[in-house]
C-alpha positions as CSV (number, residue, x, y, z in Angstrom):
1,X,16.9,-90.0,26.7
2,X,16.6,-92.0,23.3
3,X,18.1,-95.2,22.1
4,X,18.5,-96.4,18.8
5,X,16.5,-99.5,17.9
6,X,16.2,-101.3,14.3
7,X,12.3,-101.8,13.0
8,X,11.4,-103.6,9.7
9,X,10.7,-101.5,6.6
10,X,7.5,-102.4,7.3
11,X,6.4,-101.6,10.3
12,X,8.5,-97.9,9.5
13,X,5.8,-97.7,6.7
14,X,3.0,-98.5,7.9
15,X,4.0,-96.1,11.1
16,X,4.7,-93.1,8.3
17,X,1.3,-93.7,6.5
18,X,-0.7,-93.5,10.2
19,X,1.5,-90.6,11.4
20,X,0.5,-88.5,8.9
21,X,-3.6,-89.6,9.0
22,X,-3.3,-89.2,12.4
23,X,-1.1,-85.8,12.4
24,X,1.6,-87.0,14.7
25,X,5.5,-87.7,13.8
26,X,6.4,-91.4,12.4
27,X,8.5,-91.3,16.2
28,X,5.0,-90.4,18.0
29,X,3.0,-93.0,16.4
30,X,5.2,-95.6,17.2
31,X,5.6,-94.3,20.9
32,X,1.3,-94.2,21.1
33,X,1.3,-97.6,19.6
34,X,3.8,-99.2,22.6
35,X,1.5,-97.5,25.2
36,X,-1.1,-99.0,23.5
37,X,0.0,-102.1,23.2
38,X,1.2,-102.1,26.8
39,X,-1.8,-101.0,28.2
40,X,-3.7,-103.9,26.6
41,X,-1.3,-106.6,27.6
42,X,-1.5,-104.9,31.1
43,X,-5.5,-104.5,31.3
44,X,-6.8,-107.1,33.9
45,X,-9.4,-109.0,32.1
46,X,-7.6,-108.8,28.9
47,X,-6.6,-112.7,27.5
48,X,-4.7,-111.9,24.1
49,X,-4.9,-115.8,23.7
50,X,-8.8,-115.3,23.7
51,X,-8.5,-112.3,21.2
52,X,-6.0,-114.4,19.0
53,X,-8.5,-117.7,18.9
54,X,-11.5,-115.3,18.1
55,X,-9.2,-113.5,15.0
56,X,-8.4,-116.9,14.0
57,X,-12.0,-118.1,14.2
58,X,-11.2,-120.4,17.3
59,X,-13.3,-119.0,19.3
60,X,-16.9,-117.0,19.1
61,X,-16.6,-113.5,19.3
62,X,-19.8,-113.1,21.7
63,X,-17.5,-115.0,24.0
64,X,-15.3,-112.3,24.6
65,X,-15.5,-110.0,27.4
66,X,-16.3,-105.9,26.6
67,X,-11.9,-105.0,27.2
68,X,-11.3,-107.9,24.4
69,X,-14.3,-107.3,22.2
70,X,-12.7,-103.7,22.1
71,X,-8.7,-105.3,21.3
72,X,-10.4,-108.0,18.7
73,X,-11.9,-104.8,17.0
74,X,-8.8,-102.8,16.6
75,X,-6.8,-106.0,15.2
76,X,-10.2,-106.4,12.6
77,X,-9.5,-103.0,11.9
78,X,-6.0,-103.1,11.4
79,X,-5.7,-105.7,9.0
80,X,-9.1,-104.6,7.1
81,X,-7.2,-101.4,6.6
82,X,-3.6,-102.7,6.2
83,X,-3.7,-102.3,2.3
84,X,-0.3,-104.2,1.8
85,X,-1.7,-107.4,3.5
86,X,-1.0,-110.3,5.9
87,X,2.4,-111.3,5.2
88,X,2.1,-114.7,7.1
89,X,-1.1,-115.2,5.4
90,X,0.5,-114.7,1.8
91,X,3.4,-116.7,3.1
92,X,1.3,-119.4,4.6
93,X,-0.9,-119.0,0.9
94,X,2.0,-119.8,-1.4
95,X,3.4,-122.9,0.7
96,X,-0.3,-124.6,0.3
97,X,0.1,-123.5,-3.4
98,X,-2.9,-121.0,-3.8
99,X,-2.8,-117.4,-4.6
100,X,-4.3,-114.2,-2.9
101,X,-4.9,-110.9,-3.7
102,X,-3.8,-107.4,-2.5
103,X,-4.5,-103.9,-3.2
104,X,-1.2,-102.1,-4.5
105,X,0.1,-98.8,-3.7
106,X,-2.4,-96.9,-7.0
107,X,-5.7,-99.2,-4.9
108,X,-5.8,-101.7,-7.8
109,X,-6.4,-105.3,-6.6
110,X,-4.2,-107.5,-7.7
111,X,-3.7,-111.0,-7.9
112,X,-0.3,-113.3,-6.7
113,X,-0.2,-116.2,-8.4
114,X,1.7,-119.2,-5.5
115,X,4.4,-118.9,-8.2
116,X,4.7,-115.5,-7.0
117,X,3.2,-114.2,-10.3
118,X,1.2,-110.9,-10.1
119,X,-2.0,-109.6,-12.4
120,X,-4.1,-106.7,-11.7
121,X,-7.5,-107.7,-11.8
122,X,-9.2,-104.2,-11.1
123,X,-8.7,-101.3,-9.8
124,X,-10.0,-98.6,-7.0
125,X,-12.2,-95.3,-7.8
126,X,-9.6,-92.5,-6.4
127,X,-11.3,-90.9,-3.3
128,X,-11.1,-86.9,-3.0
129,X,-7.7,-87.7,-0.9
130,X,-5.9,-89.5,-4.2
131,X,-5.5,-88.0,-7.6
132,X,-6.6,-89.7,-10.5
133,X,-3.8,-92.4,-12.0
134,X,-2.7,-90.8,-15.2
């Protein structure tokens, strides 16, 4: 059985661009995260409030037990990776009036002025995965 559901554009995209590193359909990788994501909120020992005051440097990550050390990790890892950015963060970035930066879709970093303003300060080497930008 399948049921329809509606997922932001963004959490679509981000599934697609996994999928394919990770050689499964955009439907698989969403499926893997949800058992994932179950399994964590399921794990005895496992306080996602504990994880979510070490990401947010509430908390010491030494404090953490080996199950959360291991959640804290992938969420590191997720928004190291995530090359379109925090979109709270920027949110939270232009209501204090101060800009951030972000890597665009080529890998050049650019910075977004509060006034929503955009200027690409540099850009990424290609790897051996990304052609040259002509």
């Amino acid at each position: 059985m399948s049921t329809a559901v509606k997922l932001s554009d963004e959490l679509v995209t981000a599934a697609r661009s996994e999928a394919e590193r990770m050689s499964r359909s955009m439907t698989q990788q969403i499926e893997h995260w949800a058992r994932v994501g179950r399994a964590v909120e399921r794990t005895p020992g496992v306080s996602l409030d504990a994880v979510r005051q070490a990401l947010a440097a509430g908390r010491r990550f030494d404090s953490l037990n080996a199950e959360e050390r291991i959640v804290a990790l992938g969420e590191l890892e997720r928004l190291v990776f995530e090359p379109r950015g925090d979109r709270s963060f920027h949110r939270e970035r232009r209501a204090a009036g101060e800009g951030y930066t972000v890597l665009d879709s080529d890998g050049a970093v650019v910075e977004v002025g509060p006034d929503g303003t955009r200027r690409v300060i540099g850009k990424q080497p290609p790897t051996d995965d990304r052609p040259p930008a002509a």
